[in-house]
C-alpha positions in Angstrom: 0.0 0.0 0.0 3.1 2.3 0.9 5.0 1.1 -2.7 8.0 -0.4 -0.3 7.8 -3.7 -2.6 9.8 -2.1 -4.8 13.1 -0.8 -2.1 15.7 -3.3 -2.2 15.4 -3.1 1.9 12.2 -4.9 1.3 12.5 -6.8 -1.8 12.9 -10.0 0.2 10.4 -9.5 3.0 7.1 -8.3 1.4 6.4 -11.9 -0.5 7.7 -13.9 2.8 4.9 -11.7 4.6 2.2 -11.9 2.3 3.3 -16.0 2.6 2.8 -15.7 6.0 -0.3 -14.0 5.9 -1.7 -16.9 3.4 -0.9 -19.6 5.9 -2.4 -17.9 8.9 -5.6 -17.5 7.1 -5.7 -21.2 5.6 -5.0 -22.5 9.4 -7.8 -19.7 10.9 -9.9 -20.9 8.0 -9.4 -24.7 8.8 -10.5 -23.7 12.8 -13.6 -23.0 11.5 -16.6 -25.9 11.9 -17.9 -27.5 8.9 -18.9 -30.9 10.3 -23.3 -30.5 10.7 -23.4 -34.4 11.0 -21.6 -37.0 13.1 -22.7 -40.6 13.3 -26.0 -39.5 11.1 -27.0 -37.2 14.1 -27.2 -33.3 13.5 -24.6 -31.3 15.6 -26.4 -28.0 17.0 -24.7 -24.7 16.2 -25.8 -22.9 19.4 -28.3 -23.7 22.1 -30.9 -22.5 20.2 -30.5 -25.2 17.3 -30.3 -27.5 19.8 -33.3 -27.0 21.3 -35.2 -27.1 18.1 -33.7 -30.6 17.3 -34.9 -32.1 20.1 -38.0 -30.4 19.5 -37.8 -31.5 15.7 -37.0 -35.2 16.8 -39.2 -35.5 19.6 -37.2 -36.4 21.9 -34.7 -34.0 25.0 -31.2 -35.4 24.2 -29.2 -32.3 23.5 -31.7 -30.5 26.6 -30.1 -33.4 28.8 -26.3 -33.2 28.0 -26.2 -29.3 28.4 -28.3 -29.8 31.9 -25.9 -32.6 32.9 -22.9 -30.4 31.8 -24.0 -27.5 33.6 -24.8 -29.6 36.7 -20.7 -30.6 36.7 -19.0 -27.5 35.6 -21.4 -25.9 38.3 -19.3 -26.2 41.4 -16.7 -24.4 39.5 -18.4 -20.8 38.9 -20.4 -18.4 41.4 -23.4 -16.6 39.2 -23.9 -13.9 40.9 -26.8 -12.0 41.5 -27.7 -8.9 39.4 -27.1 -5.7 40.6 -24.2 -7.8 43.4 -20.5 -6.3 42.9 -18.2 -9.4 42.2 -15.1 -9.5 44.5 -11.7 -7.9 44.1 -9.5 -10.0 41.9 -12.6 -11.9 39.6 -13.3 -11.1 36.4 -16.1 -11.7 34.2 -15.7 -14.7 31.8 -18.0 -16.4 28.7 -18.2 -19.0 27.3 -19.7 -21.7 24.9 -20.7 -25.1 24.5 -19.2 -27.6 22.0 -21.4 -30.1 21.1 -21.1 -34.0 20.1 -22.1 -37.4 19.9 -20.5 -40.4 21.1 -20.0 -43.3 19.3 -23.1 -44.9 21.3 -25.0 -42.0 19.7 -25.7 -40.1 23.3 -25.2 -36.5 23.3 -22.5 -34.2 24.8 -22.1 -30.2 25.5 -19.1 -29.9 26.7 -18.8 -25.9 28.1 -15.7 -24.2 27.1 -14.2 -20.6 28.4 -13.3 -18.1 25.7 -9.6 -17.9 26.7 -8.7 -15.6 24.1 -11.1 -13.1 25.3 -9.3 -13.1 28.8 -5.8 -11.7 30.1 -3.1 -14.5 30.2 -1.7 -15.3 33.8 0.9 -14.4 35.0 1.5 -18.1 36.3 1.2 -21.6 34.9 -1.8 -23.7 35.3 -1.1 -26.3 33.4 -1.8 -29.6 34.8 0.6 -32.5 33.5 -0.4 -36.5 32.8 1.0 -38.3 35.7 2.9 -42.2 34.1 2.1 -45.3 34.7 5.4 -45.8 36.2 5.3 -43.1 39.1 1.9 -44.4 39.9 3.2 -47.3 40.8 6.2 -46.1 42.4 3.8 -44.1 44.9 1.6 -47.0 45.7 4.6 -49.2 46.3 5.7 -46.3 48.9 3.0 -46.0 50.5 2.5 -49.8 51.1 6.0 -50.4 52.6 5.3 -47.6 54.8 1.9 -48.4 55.6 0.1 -44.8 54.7 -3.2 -44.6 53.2 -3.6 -43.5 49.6 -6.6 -40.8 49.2 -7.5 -40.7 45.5 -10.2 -38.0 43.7 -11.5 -37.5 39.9 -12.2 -34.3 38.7 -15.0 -35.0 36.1 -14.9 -32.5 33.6 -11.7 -30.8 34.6 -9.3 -29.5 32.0 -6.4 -26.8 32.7 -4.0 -25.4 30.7 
């Protein structure tokens, strides 16, 4: 737009750019959903959609996955009241839910933050896969030493 193609200083760097640019597109592009069908079964767009399918096949399926999704990501948020200041240090957030169908053909809504529409921490939170091998390390410990082993599932948990 500025006519720096044609400087020598940028000879090189305007087509590697405009490369650039191509391939961030194409990959943006590819993010985007195309798939309306899985297993025969149409996916919802929104909550909306997904209340007119069940309403269309007669039946509550996508109702019951976002209730039972709600019900187990619940414990994790606070709705407050309107009009009720939130506390120092919390921030709003939004989300959306994902939608799917396993291979037995029962629905899920998963709910997902939009982290891109938050500030990055300034800490890590990501939450590594424990092996095989130091699992059984620790419960070989704690038998030869005789201490109990408390263990907890985190249903829907996912950190990053």
């Amino acid at each position: 737009a500025r006519g720096i193609d044609d400087e020598a200083a940028f000879a090189w760097w305007v087509p590697y750019t405009l490369r650039k640019r191509d391939v961030i597109l194409a990959s943006v592009k590819g993010r985007i959903r195309k798939t309306t069908h899985k297993y025969g079964v149409e996916l919802p767009r929104d909550v909306r959609h997904a209340m007119e399918l069940d309403r269309k096949n007669g039946n509550s399926f996508w109702r019951d996955a976002m209730a039972l999704e709600m019900t187990n990501v619940g414990v994790a948020f606070e709705v407050l009241d309107d009009g009720v200041q939130a506390p120092s240090g919390w921030s709003k957030v939004t989300g959306h839910l994902v939608w799917d169908v396993k291979m037995d053909l029962t629905r899920k809504a998963r709910w997902v933050l939009d982290g891109h529409k938050t500030a990055d921490v300034s800490y890590s939170t990501y939450a590594g896969v424990v092996s095989r091998e130091s699992v059984r390390i620790l419960m070989t410990y704690a038998a030869l030493n005789g201490l109990d082993v408390v263990a907890a599932d985190i249903r829907n948990a996912y950190l990053q």
